[in-house]
C-alpha positions as CSV (number, residue, x, y, z in Angstrom):
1,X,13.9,11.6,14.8
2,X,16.3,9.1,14.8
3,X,14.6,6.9,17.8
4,X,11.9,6.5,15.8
5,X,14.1,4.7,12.9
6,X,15.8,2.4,15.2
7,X,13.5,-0.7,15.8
8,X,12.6,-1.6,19.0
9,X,13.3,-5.2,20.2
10,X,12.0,-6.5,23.5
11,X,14.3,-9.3,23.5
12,X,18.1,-9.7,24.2
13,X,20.9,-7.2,24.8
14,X,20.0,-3.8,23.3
15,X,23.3,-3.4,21.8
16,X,23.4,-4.0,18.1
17,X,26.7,-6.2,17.2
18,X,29.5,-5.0,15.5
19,X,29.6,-5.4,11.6
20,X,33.6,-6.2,10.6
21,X,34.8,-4.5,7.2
22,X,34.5,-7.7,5.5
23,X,31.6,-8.5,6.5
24,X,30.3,-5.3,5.2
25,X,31.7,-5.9,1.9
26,X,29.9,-9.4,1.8
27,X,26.4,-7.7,3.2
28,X,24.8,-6.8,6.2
29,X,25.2,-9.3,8.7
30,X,23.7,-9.9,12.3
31,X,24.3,-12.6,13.9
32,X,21.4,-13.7,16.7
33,X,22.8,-16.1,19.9
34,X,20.7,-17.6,22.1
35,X,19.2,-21.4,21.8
36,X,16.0,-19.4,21.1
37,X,17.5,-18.4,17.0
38,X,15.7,-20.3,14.3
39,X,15.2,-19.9,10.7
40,X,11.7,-18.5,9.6
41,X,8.7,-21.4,9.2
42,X,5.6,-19.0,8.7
43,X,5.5,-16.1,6.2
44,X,3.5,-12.9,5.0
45,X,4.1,-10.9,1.9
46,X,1.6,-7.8,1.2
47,X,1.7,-5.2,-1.7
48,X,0.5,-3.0,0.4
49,X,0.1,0.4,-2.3
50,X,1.7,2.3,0.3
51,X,2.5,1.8,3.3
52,X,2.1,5.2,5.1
53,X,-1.3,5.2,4.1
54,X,-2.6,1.7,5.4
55,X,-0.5,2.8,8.5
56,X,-2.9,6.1,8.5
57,X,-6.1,4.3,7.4
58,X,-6.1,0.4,7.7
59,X,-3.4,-0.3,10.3
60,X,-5.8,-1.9,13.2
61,X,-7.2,-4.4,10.6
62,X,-3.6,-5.3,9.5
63,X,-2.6,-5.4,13.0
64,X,-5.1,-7.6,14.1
65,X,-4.3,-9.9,11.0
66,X,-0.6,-9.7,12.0
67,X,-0.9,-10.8,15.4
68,X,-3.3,-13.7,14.6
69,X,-1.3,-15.3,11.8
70,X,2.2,-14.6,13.7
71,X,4.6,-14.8,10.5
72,X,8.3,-15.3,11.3
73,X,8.7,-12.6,7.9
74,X,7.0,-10.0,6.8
75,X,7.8,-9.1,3.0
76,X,6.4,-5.6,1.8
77,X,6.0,-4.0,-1.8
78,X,5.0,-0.9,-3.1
79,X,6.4,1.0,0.4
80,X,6.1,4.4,-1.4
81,X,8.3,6.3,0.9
82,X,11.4,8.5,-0.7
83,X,15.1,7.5,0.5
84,X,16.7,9.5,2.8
85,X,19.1,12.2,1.2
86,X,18.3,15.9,0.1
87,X,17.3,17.4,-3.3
88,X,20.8,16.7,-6.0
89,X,22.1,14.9,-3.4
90,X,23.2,11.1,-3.1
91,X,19.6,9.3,-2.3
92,X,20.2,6.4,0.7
93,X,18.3,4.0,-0.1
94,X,18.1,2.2,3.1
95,X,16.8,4.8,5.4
96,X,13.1,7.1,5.5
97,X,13.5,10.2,4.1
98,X,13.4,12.9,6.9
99,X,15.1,16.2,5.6
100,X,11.9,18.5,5.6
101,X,8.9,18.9,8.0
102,X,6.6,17.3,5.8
103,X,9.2,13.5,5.5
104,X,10.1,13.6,9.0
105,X,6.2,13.7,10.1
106,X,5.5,10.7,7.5
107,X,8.6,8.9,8.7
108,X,7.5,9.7,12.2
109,X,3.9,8.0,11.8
110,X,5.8,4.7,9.8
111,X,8.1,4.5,12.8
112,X,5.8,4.8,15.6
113,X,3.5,2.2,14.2
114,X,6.0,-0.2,13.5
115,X,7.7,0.4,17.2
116,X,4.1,-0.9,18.9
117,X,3.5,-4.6,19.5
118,X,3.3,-6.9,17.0
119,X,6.0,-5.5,14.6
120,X,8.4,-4.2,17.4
121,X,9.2,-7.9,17.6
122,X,10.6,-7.5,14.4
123,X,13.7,-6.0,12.8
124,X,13.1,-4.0,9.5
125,X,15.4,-3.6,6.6
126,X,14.4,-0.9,3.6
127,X,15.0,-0.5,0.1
128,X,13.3,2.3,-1.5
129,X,13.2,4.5,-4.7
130,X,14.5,8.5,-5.1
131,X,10.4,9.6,-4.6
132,X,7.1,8.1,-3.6
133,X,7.3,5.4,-5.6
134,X,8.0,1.1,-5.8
135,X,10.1,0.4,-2.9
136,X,10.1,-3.2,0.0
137,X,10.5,-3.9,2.7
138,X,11.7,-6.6,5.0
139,X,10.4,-7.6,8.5
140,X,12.2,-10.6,10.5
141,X,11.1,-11.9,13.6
142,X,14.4,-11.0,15.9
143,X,14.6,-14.8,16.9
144,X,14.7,-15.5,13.2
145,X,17.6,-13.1,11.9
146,X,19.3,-13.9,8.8
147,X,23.0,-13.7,8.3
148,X,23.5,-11.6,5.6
149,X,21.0,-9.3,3.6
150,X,21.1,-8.1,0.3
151,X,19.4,-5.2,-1.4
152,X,20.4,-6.2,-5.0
153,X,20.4,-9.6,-7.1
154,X,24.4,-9.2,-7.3
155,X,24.3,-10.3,-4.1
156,X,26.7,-6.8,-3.4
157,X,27.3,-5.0,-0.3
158,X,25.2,-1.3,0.2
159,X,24.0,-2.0,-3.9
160,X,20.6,-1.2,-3.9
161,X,18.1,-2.2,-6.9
162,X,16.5,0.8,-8.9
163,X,13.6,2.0,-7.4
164,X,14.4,-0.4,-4.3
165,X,12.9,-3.3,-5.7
166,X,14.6,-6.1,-3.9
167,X,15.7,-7.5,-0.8
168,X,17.6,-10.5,-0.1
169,X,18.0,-12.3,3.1
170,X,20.6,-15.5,3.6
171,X,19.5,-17.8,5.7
172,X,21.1,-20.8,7.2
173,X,18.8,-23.0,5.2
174,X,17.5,-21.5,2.4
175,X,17.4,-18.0,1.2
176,X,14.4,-15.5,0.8
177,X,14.0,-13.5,-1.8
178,X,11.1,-10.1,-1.7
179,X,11.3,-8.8,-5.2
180,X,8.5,-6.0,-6.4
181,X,8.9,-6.8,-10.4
182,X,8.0,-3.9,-13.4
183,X,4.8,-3.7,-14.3
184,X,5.4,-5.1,-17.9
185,X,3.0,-1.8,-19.3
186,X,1.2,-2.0,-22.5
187,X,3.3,-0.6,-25.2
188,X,6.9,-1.2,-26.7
189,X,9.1,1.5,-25.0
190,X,12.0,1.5,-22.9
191,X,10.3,1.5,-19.6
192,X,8.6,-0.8,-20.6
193,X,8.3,-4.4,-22.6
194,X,11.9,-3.8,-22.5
195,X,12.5,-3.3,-19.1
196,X,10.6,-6.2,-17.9
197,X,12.4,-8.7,-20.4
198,X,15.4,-7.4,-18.9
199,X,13.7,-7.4,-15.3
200,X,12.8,-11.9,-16.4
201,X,16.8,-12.5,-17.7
202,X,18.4,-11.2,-14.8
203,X,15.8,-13.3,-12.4
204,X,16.7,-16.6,-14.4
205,X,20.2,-16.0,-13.6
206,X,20.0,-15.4,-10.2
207,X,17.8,-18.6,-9.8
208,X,20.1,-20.7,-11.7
209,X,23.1,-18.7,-10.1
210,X,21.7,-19.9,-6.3
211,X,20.8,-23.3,-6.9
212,X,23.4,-24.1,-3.9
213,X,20.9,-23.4,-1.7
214,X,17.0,-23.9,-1.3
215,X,15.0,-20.1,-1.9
216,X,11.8,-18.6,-1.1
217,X,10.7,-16.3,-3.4
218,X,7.9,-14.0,-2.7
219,X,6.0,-10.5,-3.9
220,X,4.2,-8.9,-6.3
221,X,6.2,-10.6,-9.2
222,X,2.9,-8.9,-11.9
223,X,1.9,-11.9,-13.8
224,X,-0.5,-14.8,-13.8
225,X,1.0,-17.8,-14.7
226,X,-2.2,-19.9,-16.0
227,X,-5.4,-18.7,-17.0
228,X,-6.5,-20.5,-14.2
229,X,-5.1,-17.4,-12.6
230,X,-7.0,-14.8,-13.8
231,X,-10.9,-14.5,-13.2
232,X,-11.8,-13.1,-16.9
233,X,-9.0,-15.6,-19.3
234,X,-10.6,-13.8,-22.2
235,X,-11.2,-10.4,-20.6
236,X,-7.5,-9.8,-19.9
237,X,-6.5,-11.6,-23.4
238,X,-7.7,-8.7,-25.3
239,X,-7.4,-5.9,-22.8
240,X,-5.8,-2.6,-24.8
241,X,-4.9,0.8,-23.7
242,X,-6.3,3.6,-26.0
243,X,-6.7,0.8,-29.1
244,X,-3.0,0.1,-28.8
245,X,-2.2,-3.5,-30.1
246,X,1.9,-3.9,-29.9
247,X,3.8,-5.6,-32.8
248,X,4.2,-8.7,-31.1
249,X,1.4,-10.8,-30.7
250,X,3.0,-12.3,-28.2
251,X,3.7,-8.7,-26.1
252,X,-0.6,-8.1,-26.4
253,X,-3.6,-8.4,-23.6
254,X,-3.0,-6.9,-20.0
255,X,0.3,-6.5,-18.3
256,X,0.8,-9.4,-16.0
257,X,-1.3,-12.0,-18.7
258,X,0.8,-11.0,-21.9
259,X,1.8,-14.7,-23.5
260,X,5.7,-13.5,-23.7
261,X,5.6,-12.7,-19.9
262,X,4.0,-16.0,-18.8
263,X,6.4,-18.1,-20.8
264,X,9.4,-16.4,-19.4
265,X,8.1,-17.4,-16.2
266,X,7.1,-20.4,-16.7
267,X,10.6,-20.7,-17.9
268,X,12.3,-19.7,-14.7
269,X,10.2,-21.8,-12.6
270,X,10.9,-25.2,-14.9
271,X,14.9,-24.1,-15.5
272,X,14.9,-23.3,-12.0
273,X,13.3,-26.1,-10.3
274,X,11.1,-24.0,-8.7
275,X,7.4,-24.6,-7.2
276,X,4.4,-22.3,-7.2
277,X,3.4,-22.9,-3.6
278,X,-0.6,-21.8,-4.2
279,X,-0.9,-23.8,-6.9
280,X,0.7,-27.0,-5.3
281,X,-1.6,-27.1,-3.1
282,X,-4.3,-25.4,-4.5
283,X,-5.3,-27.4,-8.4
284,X,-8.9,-25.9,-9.2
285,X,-10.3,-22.3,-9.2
286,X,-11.4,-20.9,-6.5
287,X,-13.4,-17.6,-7.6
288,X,-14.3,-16.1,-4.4
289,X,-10.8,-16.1,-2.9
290,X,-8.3,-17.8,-5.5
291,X,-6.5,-14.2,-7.0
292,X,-4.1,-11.6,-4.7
293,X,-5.3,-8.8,-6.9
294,X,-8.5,-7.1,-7.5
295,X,-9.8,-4.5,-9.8
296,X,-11.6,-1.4,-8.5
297,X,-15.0,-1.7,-7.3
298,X,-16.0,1.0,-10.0
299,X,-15.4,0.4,-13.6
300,X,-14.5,-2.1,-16.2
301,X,-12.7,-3.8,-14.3
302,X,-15.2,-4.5,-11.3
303,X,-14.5,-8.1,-10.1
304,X,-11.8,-8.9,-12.6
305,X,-8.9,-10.3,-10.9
306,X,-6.1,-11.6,-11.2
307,X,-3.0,-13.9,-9.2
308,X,-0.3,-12.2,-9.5
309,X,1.4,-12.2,-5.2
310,X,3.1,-15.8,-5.5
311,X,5.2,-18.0,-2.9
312,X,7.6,-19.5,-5.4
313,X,10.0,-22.4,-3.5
314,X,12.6,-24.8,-4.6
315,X,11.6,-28.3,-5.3
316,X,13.6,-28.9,-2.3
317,X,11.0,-27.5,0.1
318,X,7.7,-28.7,-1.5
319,X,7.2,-31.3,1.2
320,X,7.5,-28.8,3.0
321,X,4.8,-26.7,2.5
322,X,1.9,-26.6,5.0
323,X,-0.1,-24.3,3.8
324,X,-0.1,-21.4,1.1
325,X,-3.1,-19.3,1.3
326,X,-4.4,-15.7,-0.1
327,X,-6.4,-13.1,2.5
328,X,-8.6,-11.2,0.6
329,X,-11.8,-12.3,-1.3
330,X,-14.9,-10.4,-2.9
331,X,-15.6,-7.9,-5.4
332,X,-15.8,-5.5,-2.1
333,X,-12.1,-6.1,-1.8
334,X,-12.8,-7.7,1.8
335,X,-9.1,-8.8,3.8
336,X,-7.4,-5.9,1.6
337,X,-7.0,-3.8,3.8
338,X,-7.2,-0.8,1.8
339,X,-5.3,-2.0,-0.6
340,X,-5.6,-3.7,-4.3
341,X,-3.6,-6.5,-2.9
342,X,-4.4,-8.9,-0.3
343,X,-2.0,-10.6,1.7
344,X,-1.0,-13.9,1.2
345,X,0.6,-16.1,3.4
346,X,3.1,-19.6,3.3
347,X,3.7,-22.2,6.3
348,X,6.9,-24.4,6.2
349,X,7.0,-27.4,8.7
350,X,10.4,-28.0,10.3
351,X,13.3,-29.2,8.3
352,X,17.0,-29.7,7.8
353,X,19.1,-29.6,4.8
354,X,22.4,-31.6,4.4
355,X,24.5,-29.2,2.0
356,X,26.0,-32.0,0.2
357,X,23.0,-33.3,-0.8
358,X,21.3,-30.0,-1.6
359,X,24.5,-29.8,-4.2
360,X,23.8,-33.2,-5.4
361,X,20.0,-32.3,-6.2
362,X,19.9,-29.2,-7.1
C-alpha cells in the first residue's frame, strides 16, 4: 500500500530531496526551488470529526469547496485514524495505520482521495493518536513548502504531541501553527480541568517563546472567547453534566465557555500580542453564520452554538488580513459537511518582513 501513502505532486522533479542528519535533528525539512515557491497567503482549517468518514460520505461537497476557495494550507483536526505500528508495539505517529485488512482498506480510501485533484497538489504531513481518536493534519500547497515542520511545541525532531495534537510548520515569514486543544470536560479530574490548564501554560510559553517571528495559529482551540461568541451567553453559563457543579466557580458552565478557560486565553492573546482574525474584522453578531460549531439538530442543544475554530495572528500581520470568514450556517448544519464543524477560512495579502524590525516590535 505504500503508493497510496506517498502524495502525488504534479509539479517538479518526482524525487524527494535528501534530508541531512542535522537537519533531521532540527525537523523535517524540504526545501522547494523554483521562482514559482512562495509562502502561503490563503488558508483553511476544518475539524472535520473524522476524516475517513467525510472522505466516505461528504467528500464531493468538500471537494468542490476546496477547489473554489484554493487555500495555499489546509489545517485538519480530529483525523481519527490510528498511527502506524502493531498492537504493544512502538506507535508512529506520522504514518496511517495499515497492519491488518481492516487499516490498510481505511488508509487505502484516505489515500486515494487525497491522491485526486485538488489535494494531490498538496503535500500532507500527519500527527495522530495510538487509536481512532484526536489526531491533525497538515496540507501545503507544494509551491508553498515550509522549511521545517514540527509535530510538538518543543519545536523537536520526530517528537510528536500526545494524541497527535499539533503540527508546526516554519515558514520563511511567519510560522503556522494547527493545534487540536483538550476538550476542557466538565469535572475536576486529571484528564480533565487539569489537563487543559496544563494544555493553556505550555501554549503561553510557546507564544511568548516565538515572538522572533510573526505566527498563524489555527484549529479547534475549544473555547469562545466572548459571549459574543456563543449563541445562548446564558445557556452555556449554566450548562452541567448530571447536576455536577465543580468547586470552582470559575471551572463551571460548558467546556469551551468556563470563565477560567476564557481568561487564560484572553491572556495568551494580550501577553502574546496576538489578534483574533474573525473578530477583527468581524465586531457584531452575526447569528446565522457568526459560530464554527453547532449543536445537534436533535436535542437540547438544537441551534446552540458556539465559536470556538479561530485564526489567531500576530499583531504583525493584522494589516494583513483580507478576509477571515466561517462556512457553515443554520440550525441544519448547512457548509458542514457532515461535520459539527464548519470550515473556516483566512486571506493574507502579500507582505514582507524585515527580521530586525520584527525583533524590535515584537
Amino acid at each position: 500500500m505504500k503508493r497510496f501513502f506517498k502524495p502525488v505532486e504534479k509539479d517538479g522533479p518526482s524525487k524527494k530531496p535528501s534530508v541531512s542528519s542535522s537537519e533531521k535533528e532540527d525537523g523535517e525539512n524540504r526545501d522547494v526551488s523554483g521562482e514559482d515557491k512562495r509562502d502561503p497567503l490563503k488558508f483553511l482549517t476544518w475539524n472535520a470529526n473524522s476524516f475517513l468518514l467525510r472522505v466516505k460520505n461528504n467528500w464531493p461537497e468538500f471537494t468542490k469547496f476546496v477547489t473554489s476557495f484554493d487555500p495555499d494550507v489546509i489545517a485538519i483536526q480530529e483525523v481519527r485514524m490510528p498511527a502506524a505500528g502493531s498492537k504493544g508495539a512502538p506507535k508512529n505517529p506520522g504514518e496511517l495505520k495499515d497492519d491488518t485488512s481492516s487499516a490498510r482498506e481505511e488508509k487505502q480510501i484516505l489515500m486515494r482521495a487525497l491522491s485526486s485533484l485538488p489535494f494531490a497538489n498538496y503535500r500532507v504531513w500527519w500527527s495522530l493518536a495510538d487509536s481512532k481518536y484526536a489526531g491533525t493534519a497538515l496540507m501545503v500547497k507544494n509551491c508553498c513548502q515550509p522549511k521545517k515542520v514540527f509535530f510538538n511545541l518543543d519545536k523537536t525532531a520526530s517528537k510528536h504531541e500526545p494524541d497527535g495534537r499539533v503540527i508546526l510548520a516554519e515558514f520563511d515569514t511567519f510560522r503556522l501553527l494547527n493545534t487540536y486543544a483538550p476538550n476542557n470536560g466538565w469535572k475536576e479530574e486529571v484528564n480533565s480541568f487539569v489537563r487543559r490548564r496544563k494544555w493553556d501554560k505550555r501554549i503561553l510559553e510557546f507564544v511568548l517563546q516565538s515572538s522572533d517571528k510573526p505566527l498563524v495559529w489555527c484549529g479547534d482551540l475549544n473555547v469562545s472567547h466572548e459571549e459574543i461568541d456563543v449563541s445562548h451567553p446564558e445557556f452555556f453559563s449554566a450548562a452541567k453534566l448530571n447536576g455536577y457543579v465543580p468547586p470552582n466557580k470559575e471551572d463551571c458552565g460548558q467546556p469551551g465557555f468556563t470563565l477560567a478557560e476564557r481568561t487564560r486565553f484572553g491572556t495568551i492573546l494580550k501577553e502574546g500580542k496576538l489578534i483574533d482574525a474573525y473578530r477583527f474584522l468581524h465586531k457584531e453578531k452575526n447569528m446565522e453564520c457568526g459560530f464554527s460549531w453547532s449543536g445537534h439538530p436533535v436535542g437540547k442543544y438544537r441551534g446552540k452554538r458556539m465559536r470556538i475554530d479561530y485564526f489567531i495572528v500576530s499583531e504583525q500581520l493584522k494589516d494583513r488580513i483580507v478576509a477571515c470568514e466561517m462556512h457553515g450556517q443554520g440550525i441544519e448544519l448547512e457548509g458542514f459537511y457532515g461535520s459539527d464543524h464548519c470550515p473556516v477560512t483566512l486571506e493574507l495579502s502579500q507582505g514582507c518582513f524585515n527580521s530586525k524590525h520584527d525583533e524590535v516590535s515584537a
